[in-house]
Every structure is written in structure tokens, then in C-alpha cells.
PDB file with one MODEL, atoms N, CA, C and O in Angstrom:
MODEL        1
ATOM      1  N   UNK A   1       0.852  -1.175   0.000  1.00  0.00           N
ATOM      2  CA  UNK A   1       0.000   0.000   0.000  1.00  0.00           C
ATOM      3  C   UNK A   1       0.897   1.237   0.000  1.00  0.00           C
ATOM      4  O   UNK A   1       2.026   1.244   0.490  1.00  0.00           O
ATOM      5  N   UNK A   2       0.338   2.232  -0.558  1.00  0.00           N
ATOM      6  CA  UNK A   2       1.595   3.160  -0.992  1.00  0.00           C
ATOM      7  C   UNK A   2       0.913   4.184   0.512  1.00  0.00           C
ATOM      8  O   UNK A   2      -0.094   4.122   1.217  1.00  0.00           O
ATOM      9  N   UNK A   3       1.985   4.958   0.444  1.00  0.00           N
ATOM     10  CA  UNK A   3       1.892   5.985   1.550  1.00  0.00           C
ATOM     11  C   UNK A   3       0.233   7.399   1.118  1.00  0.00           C
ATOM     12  O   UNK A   3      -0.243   8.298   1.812  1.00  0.00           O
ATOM     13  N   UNK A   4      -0.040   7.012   0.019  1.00  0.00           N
ATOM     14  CA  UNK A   4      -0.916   8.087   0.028  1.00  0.00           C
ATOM     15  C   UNK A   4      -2.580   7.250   0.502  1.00  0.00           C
ATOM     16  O   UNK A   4      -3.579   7.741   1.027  1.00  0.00           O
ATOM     17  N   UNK A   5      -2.293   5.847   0.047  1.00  0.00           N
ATOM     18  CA  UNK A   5      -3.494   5.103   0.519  1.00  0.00           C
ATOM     19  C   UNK A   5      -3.525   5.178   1.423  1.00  0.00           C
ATOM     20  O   UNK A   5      -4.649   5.476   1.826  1.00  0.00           O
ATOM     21  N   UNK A   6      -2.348   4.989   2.626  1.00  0.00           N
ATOM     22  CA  UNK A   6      -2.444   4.787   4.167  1.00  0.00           C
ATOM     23  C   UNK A   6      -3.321   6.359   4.602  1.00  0.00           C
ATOM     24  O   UNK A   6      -4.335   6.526   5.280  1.00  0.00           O
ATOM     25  N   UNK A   7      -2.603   7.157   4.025  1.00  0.00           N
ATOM     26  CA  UNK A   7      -3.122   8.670   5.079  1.00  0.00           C
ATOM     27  C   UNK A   7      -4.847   8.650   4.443  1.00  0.00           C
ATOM     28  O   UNK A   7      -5.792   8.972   5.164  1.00  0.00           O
ATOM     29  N   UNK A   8      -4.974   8.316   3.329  1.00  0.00           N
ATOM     30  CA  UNK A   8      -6.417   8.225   2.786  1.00  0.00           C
ATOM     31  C   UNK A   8      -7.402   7.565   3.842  1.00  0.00           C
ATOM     32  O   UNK A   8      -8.495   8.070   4.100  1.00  0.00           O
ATOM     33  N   UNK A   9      -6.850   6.184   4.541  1.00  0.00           N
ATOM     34  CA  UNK A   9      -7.131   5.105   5.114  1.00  0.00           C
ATOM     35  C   UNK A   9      -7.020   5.308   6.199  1.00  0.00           C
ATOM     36  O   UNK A   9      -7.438   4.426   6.949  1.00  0.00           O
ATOM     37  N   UNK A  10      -6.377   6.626   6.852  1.00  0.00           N
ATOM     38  CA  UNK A  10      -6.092   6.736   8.284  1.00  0.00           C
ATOM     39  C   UNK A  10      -7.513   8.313   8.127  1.00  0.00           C
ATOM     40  O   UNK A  10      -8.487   8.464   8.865  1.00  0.00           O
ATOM     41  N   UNK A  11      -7.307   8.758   7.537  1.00  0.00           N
ATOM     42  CA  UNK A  11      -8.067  10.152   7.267  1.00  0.00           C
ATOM     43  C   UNK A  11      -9.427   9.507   7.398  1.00  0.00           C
ATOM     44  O   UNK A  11     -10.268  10.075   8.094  1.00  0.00           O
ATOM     45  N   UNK A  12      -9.775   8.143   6.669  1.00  0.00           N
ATOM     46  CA  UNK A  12     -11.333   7.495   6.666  1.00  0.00           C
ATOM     47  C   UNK A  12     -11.587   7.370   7.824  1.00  0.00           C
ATOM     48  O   UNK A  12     -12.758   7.469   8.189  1.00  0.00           O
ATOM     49  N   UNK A  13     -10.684   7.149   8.626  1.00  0.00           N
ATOM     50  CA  UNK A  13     -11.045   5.986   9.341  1.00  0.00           C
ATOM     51  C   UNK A  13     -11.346   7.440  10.862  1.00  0.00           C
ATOM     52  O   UNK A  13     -12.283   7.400  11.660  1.00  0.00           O
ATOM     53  N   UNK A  14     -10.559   8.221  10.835  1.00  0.00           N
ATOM     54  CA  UNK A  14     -10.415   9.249  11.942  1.00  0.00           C
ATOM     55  C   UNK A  14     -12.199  10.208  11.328  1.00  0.00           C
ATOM     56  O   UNK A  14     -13.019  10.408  12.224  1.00  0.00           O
ATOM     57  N   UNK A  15     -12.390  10.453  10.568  1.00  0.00           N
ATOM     58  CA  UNK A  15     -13.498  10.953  10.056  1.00  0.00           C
ATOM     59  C   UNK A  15     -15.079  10.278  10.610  1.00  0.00           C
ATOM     60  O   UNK A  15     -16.076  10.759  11.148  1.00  0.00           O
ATOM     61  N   UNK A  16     -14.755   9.214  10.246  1.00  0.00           N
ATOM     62  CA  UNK A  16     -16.090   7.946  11.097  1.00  0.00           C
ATOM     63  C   UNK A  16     -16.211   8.335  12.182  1.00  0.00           C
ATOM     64  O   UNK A  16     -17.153   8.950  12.683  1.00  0.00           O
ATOM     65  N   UNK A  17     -15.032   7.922  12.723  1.00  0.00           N
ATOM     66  CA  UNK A  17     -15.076   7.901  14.499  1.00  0.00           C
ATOM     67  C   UNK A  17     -15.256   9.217  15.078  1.00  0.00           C
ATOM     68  O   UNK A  17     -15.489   9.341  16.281  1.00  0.00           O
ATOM     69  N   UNK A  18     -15.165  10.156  14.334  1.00  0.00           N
ATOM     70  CA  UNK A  18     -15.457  11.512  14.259  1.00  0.00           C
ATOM     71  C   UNK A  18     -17.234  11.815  14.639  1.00  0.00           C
ATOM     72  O   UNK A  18     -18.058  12.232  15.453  1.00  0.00           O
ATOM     73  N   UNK A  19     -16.974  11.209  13.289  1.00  0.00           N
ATOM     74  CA  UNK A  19     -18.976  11.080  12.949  1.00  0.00           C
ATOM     75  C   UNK A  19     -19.976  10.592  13.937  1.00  0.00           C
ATOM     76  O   UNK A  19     -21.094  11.041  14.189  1.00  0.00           O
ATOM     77  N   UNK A  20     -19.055   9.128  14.669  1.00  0.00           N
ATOM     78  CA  UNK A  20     -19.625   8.414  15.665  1.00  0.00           C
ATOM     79  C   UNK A  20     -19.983   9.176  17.115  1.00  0.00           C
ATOM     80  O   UNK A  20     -21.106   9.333  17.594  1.00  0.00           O
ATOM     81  N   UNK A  21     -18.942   9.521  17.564  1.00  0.00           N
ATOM     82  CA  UNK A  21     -18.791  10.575  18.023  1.00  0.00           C
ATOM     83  C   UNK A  21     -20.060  11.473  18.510  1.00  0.00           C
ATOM     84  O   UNK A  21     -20.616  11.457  19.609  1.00  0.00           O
ATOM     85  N   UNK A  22     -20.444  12.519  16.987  1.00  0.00           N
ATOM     86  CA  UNK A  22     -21.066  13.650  17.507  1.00  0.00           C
ATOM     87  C   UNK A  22     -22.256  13.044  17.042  1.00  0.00           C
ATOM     88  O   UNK A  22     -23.161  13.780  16.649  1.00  0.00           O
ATOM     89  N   UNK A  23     -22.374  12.014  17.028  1.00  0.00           N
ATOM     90  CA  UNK A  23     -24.094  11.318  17.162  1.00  0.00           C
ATOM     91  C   UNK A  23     -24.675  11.578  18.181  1.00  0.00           C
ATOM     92  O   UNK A  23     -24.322  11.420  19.350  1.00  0.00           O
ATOM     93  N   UNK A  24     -25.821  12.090  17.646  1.00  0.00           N
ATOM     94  CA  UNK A  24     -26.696  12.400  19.396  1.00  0.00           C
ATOM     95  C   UNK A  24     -27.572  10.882  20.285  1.00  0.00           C
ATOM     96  O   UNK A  24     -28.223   9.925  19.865  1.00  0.00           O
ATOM     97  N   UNK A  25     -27.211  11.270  21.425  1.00  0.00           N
ATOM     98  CA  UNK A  25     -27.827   9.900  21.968  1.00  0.00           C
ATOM     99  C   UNK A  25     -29.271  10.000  21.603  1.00  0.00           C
ATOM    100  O   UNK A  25     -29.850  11.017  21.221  1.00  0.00           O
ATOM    101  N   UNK A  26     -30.033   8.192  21.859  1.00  0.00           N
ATOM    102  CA  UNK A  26     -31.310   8.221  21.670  1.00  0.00           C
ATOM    103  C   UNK A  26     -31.651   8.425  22.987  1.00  0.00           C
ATOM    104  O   UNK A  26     -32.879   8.341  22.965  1.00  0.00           O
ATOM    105  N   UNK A  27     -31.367   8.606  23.939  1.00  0.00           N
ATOM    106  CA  UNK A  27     -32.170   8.796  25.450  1.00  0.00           C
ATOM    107  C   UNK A  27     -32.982   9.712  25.393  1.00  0.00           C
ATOM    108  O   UNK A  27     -32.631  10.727  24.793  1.00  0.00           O
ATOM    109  N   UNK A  28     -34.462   9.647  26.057  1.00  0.00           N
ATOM    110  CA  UNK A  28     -35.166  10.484  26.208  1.00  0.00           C
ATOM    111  C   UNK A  28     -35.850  10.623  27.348  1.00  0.00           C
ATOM    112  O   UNK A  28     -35.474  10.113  28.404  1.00  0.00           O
ATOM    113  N   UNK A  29     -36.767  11.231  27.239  1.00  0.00           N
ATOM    114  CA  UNK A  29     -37.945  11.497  28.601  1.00  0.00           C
ATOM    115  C   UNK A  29     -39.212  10.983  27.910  1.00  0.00           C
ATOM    116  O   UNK A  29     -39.550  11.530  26.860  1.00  0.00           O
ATOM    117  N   UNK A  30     -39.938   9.984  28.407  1.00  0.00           N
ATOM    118  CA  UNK A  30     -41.448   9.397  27.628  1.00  0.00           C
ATOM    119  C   UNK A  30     -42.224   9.393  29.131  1.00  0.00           C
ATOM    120  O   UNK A  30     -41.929   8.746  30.136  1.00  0.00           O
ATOM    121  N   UNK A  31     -43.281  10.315  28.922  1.00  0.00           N
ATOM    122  CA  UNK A  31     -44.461  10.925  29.467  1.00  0.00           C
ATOM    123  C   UNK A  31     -45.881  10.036  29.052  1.00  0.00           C
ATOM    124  O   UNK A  31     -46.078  10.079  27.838  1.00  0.00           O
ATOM    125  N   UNK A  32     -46.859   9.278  29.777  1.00  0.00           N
ATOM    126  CA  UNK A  32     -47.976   9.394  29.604  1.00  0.00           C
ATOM    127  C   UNK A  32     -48.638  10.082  29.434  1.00  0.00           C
ATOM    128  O   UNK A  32     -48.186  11.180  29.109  1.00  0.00           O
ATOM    129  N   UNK A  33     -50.194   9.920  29.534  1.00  0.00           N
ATOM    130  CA  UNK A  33     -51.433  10.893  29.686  1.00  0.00           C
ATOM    131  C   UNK A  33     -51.722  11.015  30.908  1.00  0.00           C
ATOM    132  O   UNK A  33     -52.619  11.830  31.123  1.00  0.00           O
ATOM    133  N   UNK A  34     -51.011  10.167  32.368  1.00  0.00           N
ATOM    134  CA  UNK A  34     -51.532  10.443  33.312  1.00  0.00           C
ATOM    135  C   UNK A  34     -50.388  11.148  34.067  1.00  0.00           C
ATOM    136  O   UNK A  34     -50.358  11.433  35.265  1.00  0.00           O
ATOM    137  N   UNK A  35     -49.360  11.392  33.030  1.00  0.00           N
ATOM    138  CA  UNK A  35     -48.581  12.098  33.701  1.00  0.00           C
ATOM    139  C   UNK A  35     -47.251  11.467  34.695  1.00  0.00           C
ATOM    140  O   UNK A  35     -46.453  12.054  35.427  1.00  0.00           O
ATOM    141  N   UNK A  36     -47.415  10.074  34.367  1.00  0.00           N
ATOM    142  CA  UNK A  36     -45.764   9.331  34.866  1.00  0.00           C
ATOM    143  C   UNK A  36     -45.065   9.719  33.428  1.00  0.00           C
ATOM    144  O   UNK A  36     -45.622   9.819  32.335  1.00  0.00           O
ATOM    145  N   UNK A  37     -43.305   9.960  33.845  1.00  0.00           N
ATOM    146  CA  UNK A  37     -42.221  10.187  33.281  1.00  0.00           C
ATOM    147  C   UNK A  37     -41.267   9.320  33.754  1.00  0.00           C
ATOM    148  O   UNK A  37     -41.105   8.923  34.909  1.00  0.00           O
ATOM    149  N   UNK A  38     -40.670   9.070  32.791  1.00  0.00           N
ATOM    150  CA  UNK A  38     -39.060   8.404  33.113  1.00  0.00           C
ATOM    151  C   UNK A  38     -38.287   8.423  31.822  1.00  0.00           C
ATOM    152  O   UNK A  38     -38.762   8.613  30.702  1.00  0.00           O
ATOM    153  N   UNK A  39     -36.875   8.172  32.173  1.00  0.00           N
ATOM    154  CA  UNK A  39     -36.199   8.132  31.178  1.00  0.00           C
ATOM    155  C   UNK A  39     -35.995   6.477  30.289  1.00  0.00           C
ATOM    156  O   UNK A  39     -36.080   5.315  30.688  1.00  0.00           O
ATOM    157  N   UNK A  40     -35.789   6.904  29.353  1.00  0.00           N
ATOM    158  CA  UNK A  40     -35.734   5.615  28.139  1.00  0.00           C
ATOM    159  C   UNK A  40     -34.541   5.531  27.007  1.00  0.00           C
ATOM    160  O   UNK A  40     -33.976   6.542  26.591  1.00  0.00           O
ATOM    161  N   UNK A  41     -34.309   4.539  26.674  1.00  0.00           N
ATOM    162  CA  UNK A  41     -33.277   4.578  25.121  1.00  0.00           C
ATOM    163  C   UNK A  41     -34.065   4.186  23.979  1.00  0.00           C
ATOM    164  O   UNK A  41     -33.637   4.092  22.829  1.00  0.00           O
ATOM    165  N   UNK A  42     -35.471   3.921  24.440  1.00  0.00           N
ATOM    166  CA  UNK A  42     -36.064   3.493  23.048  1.00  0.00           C
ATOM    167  C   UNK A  42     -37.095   4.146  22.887  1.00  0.00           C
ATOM    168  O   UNK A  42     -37.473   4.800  23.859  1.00  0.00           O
ATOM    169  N   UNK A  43     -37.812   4.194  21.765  1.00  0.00           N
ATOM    170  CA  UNK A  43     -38.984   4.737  21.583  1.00  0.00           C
ATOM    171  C   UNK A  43     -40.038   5.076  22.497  1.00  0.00           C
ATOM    172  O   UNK A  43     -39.801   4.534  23.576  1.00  0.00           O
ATOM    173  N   UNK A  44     -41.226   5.821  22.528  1.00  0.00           N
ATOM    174  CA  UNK A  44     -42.414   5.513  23.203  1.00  0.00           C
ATOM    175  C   UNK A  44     -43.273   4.049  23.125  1.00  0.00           C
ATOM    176  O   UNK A  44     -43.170   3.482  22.037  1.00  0.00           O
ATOM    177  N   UNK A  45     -43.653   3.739  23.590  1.00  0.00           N
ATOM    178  CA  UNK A  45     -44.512   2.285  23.487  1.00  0.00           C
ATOM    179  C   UNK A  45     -45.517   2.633  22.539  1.00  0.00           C
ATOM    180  O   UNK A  45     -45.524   3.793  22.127  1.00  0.00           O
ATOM    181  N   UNK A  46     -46.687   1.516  21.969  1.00  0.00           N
ATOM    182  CA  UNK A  46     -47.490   1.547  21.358  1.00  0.00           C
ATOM    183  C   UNK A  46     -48.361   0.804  22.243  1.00  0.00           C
ATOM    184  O   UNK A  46     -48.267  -0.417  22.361  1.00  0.00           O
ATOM    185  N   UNK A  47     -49.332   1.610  22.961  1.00  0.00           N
ATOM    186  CA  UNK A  47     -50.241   0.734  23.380  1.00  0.00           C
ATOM    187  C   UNK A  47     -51.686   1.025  23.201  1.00  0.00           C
ATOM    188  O   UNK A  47     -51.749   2.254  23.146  1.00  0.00           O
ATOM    189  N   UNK A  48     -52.665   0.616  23.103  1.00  0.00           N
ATOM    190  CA  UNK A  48     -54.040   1.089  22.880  1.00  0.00           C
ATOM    191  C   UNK A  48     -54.733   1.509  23.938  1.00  0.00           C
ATOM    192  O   UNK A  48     -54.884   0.871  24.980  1.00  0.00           O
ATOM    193  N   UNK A  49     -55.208   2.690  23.670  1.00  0.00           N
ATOM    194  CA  UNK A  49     -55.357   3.474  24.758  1.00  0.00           C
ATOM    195  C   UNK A  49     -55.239   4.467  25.750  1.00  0.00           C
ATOM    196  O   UNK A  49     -55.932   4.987  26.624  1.00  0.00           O
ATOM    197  N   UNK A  50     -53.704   4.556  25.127  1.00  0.00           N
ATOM    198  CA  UNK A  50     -52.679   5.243  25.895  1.00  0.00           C
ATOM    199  C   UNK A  50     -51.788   6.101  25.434  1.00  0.00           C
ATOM    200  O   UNK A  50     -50.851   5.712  24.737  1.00  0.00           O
ATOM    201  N   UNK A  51     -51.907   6.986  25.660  1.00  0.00           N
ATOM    202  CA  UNK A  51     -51.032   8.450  24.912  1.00  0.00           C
ATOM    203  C   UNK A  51     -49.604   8.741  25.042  1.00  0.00           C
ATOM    204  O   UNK A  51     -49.624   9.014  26.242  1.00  0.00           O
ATOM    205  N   UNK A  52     -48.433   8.879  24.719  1.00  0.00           N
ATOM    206  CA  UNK A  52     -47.242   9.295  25.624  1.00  0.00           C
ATOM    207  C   UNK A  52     -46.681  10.174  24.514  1.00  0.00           C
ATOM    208  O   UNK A  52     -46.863  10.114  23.298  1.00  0.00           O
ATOM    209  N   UNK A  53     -46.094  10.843  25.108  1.00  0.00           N
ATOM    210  CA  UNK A  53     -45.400  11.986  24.740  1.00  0.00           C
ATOM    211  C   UNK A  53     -43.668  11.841  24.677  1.00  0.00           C
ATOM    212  O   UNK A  53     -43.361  11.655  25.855  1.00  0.00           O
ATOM    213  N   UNK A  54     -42.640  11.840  24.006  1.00  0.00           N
ATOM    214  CA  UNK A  54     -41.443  12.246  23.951  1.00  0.00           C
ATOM    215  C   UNK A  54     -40.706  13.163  23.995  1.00  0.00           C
ATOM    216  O   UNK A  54     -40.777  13.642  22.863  1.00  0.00           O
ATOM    217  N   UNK A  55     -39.816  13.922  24.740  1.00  0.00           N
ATOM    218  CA  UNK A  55     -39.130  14.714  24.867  1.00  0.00           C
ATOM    219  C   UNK A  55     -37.532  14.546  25.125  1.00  0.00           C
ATOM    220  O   UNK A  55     -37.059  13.415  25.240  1.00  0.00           O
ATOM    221  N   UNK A  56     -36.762  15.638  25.209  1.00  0.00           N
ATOM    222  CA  UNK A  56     -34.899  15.771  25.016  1.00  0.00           C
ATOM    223  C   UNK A  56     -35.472  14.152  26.594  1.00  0.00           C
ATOM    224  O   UNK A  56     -36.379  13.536  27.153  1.00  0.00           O
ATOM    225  N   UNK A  57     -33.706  14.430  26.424  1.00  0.00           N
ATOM    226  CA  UNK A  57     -33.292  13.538  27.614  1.00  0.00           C
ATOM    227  C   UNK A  57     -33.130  14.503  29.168  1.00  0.00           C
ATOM    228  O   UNK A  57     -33.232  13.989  30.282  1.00  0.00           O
ATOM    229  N   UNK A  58     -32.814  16.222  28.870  1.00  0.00           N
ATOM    230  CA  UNK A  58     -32.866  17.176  29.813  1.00  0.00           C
ATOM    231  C   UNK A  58     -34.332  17.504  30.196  1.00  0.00           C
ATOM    232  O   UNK A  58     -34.425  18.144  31.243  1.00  0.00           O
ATOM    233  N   UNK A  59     -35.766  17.132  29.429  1.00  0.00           N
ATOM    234  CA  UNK A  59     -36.570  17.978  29.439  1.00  0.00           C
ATOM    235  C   UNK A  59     -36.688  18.327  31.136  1.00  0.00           C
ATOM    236  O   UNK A  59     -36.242  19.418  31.492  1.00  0.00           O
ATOM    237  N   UNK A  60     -37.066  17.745  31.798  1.00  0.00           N
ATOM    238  CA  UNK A  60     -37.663  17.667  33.210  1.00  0.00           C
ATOM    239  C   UNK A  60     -36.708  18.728  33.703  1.00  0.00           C
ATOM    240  O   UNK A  60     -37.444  19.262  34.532  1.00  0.00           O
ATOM    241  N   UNK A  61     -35.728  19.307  33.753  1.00  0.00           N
ATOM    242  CA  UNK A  61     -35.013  20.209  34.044  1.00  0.00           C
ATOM    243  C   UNK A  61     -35.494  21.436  33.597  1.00  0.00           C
ATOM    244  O   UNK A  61     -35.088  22.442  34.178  1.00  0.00           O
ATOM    245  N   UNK A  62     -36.399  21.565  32.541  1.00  0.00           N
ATOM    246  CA  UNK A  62     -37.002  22.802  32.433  1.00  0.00           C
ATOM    247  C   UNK A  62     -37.802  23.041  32.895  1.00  0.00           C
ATOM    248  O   UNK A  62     -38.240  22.228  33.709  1.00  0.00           O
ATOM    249  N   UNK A  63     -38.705  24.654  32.620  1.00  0.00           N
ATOM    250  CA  UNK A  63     -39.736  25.246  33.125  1.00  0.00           C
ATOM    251  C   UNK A  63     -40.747  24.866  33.038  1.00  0.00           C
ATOM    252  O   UNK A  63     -41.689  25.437  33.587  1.00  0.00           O
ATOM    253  N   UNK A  64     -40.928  23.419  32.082  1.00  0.00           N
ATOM    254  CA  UNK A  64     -41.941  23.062  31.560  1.00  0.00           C
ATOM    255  C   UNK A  64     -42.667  22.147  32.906  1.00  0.00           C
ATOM    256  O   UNK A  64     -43.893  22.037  32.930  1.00  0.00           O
ATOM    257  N   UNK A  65     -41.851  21.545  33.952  1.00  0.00           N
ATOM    258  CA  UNK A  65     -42.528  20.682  34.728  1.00  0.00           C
ATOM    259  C   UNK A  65     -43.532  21.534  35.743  1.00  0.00           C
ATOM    260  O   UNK A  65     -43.420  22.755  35.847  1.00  0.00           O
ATOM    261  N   UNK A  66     -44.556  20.746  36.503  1.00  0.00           N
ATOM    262  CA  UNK A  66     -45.291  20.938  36.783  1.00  0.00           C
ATOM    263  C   UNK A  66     -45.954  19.735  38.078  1.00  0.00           C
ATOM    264  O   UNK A  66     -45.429  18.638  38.267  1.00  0.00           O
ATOM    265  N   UNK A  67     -47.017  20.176  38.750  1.00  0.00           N
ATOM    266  CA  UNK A  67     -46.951  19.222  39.671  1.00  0.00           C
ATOM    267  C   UNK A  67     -47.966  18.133  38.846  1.00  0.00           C
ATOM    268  O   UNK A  67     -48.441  17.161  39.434  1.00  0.00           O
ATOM    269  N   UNK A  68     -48.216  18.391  37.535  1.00  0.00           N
ATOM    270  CA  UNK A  68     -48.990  17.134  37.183  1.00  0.00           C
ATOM    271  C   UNK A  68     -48.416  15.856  36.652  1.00  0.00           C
ATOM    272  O   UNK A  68     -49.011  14.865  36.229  1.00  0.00           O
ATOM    273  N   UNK A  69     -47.176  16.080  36.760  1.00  0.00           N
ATOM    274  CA  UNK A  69     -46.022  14.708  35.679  1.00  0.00           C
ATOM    275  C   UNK A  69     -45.317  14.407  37.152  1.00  0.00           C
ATOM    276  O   UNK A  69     -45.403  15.332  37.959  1.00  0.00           O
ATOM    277  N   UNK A  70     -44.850  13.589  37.444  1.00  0.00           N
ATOM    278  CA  UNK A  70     -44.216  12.729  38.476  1.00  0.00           C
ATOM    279  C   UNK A  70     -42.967  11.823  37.591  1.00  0.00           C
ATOM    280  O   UNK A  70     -43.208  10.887  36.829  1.00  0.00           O
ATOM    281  N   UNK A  71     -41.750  12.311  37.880  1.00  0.00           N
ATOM    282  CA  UNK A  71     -40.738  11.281  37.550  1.00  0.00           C
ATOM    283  C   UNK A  71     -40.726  10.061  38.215  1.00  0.00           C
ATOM    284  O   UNK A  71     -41.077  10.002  39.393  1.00  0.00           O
ATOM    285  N   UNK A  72     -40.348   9.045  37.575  1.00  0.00           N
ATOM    286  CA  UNK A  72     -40.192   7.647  37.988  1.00  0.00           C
ATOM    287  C   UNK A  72     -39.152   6.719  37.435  1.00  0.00           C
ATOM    288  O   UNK A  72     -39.222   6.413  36.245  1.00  0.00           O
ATOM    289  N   UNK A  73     -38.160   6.228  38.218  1.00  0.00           N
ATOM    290  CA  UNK A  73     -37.126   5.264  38.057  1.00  0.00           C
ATOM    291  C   UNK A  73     -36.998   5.000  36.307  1.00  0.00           C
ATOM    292  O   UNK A  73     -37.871   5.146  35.452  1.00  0.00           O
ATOM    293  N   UNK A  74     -35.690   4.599  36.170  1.00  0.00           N
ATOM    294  CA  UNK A  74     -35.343   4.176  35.222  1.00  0.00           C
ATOM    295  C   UNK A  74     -36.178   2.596  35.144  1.00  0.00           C
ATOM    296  O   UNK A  74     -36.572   2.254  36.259  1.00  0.00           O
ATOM    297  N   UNK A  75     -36.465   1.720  34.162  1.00  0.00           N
ATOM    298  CA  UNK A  75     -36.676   0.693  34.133  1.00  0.00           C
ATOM    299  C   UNK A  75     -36.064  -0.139  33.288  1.00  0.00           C
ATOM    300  O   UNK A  75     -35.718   0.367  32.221  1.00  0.00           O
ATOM    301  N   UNK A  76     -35.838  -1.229  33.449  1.00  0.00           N
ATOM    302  CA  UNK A  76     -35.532  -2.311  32.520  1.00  0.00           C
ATOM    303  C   UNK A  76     -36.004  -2.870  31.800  1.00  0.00           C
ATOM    304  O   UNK A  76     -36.760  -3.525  32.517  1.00  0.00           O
ATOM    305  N   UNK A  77     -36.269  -3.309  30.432  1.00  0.00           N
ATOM    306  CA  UNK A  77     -37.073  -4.094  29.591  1.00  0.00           C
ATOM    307  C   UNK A  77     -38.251  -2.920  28.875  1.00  0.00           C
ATOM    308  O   UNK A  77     -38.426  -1.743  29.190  1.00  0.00           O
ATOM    309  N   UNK A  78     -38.765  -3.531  28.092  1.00  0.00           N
ATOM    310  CA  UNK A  78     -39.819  -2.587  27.234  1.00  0.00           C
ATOM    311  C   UNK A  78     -40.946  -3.115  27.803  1.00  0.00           C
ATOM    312  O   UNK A  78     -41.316  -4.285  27.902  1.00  0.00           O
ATOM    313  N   UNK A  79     -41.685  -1.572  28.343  1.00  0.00           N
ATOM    314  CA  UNK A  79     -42.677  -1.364  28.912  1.00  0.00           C
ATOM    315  C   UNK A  79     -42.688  -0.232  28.914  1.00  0.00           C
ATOM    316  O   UNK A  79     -41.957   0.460  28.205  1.00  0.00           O
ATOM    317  N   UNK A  80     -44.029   0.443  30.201  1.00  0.00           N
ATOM    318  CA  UNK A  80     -43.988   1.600  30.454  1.00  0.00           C
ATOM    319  C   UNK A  80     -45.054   1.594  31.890  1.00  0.00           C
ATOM    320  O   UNK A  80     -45.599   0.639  32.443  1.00  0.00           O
ATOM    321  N   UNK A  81     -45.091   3.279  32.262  1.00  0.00           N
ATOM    322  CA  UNK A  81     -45.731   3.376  33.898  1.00  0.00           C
ATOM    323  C   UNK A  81     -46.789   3.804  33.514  1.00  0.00           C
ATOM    324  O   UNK A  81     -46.939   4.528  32.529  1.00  0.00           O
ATOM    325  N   UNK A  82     -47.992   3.244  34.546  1.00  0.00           N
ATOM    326  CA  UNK A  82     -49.181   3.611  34.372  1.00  0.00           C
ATOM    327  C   UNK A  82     -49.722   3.890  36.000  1.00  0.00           C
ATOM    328  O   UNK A  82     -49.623   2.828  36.614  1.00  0.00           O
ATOM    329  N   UNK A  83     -50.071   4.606  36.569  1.00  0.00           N
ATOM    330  CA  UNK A  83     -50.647   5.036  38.035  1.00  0.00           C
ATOM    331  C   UNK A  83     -49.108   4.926  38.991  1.00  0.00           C
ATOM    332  O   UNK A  83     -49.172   5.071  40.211  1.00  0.00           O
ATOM    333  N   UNK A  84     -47.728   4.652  38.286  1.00  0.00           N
ATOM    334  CA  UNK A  84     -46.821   4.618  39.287  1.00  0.00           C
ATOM    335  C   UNK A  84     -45.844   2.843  39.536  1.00  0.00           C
ATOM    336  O   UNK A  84     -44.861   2.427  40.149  1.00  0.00           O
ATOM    337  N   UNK A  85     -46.948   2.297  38.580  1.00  0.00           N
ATOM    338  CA  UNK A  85     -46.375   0.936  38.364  1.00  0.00           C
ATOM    339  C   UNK A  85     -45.921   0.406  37.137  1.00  0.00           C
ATOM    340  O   UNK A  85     -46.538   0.787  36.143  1.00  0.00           O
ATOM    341  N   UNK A  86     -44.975  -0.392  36.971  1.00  0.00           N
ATOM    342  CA  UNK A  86     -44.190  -0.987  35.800  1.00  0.00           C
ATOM    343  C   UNK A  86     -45.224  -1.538  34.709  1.00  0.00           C
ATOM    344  O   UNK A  86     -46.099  -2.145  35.328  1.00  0.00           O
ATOM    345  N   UNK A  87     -45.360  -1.555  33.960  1.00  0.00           N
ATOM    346  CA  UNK A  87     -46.144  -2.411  33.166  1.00  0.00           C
ATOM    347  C   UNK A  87     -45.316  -2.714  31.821  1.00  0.00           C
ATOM    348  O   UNK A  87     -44.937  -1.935  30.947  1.00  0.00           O
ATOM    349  N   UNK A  88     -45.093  -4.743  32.002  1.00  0.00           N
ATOM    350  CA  UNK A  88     -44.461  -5.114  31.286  1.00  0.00           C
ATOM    351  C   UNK A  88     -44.917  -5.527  29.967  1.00  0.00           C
ATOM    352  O   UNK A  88     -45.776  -6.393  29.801  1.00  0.00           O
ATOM    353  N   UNK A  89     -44.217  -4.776  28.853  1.00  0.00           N
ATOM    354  CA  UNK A  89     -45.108  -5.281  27.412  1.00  0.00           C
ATOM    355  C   UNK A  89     -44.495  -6.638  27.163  1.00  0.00           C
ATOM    356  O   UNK A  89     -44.873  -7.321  26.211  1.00  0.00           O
TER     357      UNK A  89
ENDMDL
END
């Protein structure tokens, strides 16, 4: 490999990891309709019946909260909170 492939090949390769980098995380804040919050890495759920809302991963730090949303624990597995309890999909 000649010396101009390598810096080509080192330049690719520093550029990606670059890229990788300033990817924004998927973490967010997912809100019901009754007003439980917690944080997530995946989407909102799909459930029938049931409304949720997405926001940044900071939202709850803004002006926007209120005494009607209640944060709640991180959870494990895909689901979501309904009155304050886990509900496993």
C-alpha cells in the first residue's frame, strides 16, 4: 500500500469515528397521559389506549414541569408506567 493510501485510510477511518462521536444519543424522557415520566433509550410504546409523549433527555429540568407529571425510576425491559407501576409489554 503506498503511503498516500495509508493517510487516505487513516483520514477514513479518523473521520467515522469523528462522525460516531457527535451522534446524538437516543435517550429520552417518555411521558404518559396520566402524567408518569421516566427516562428511556427506546422509543415511546405503542399501546391502545394510551397516549405518551417524547421529549430531550434534559426535558424535566425545564420550566416546563409541573406538579402534574411525576418522575419515575429508570426501568428495565420494554414497557412503560401507568398510576406509578411498571407495566411489562
Amino acid at each position: 500500500m503506498t503511503i498516500t493510501k495509508k493517510l487516505l485510510a487513516t483520514a477514513a477511518l479518523a473521520g467515522g469515528l469523528a462522525m460516531m462521536a457527535a451522534a446524538p444519543a437516543s435517550a429520552r424522557v417518555v411521558c404518559n397521559n396520566v402524567g408518569d415520566c421516566w427516562h428511556t433509550d427506546g422509543p415511546a410504546p405503542v399501546v391502545p389506549g394510551v397516549t405518551f409523549s417524547a421529549h430531550p433527555d434534559d426535558w424535566y429540568f425545564h420550566q416546563h414541569w409541573d406538579d402534574t407529571h411525576h418522575f419515575r425510576d429508570y426501568h428495565e425491559g420494554h414497557g412503560y408506567y401507568r398510576n406509578g407501576l411498571w407495566i411489562t409489554l
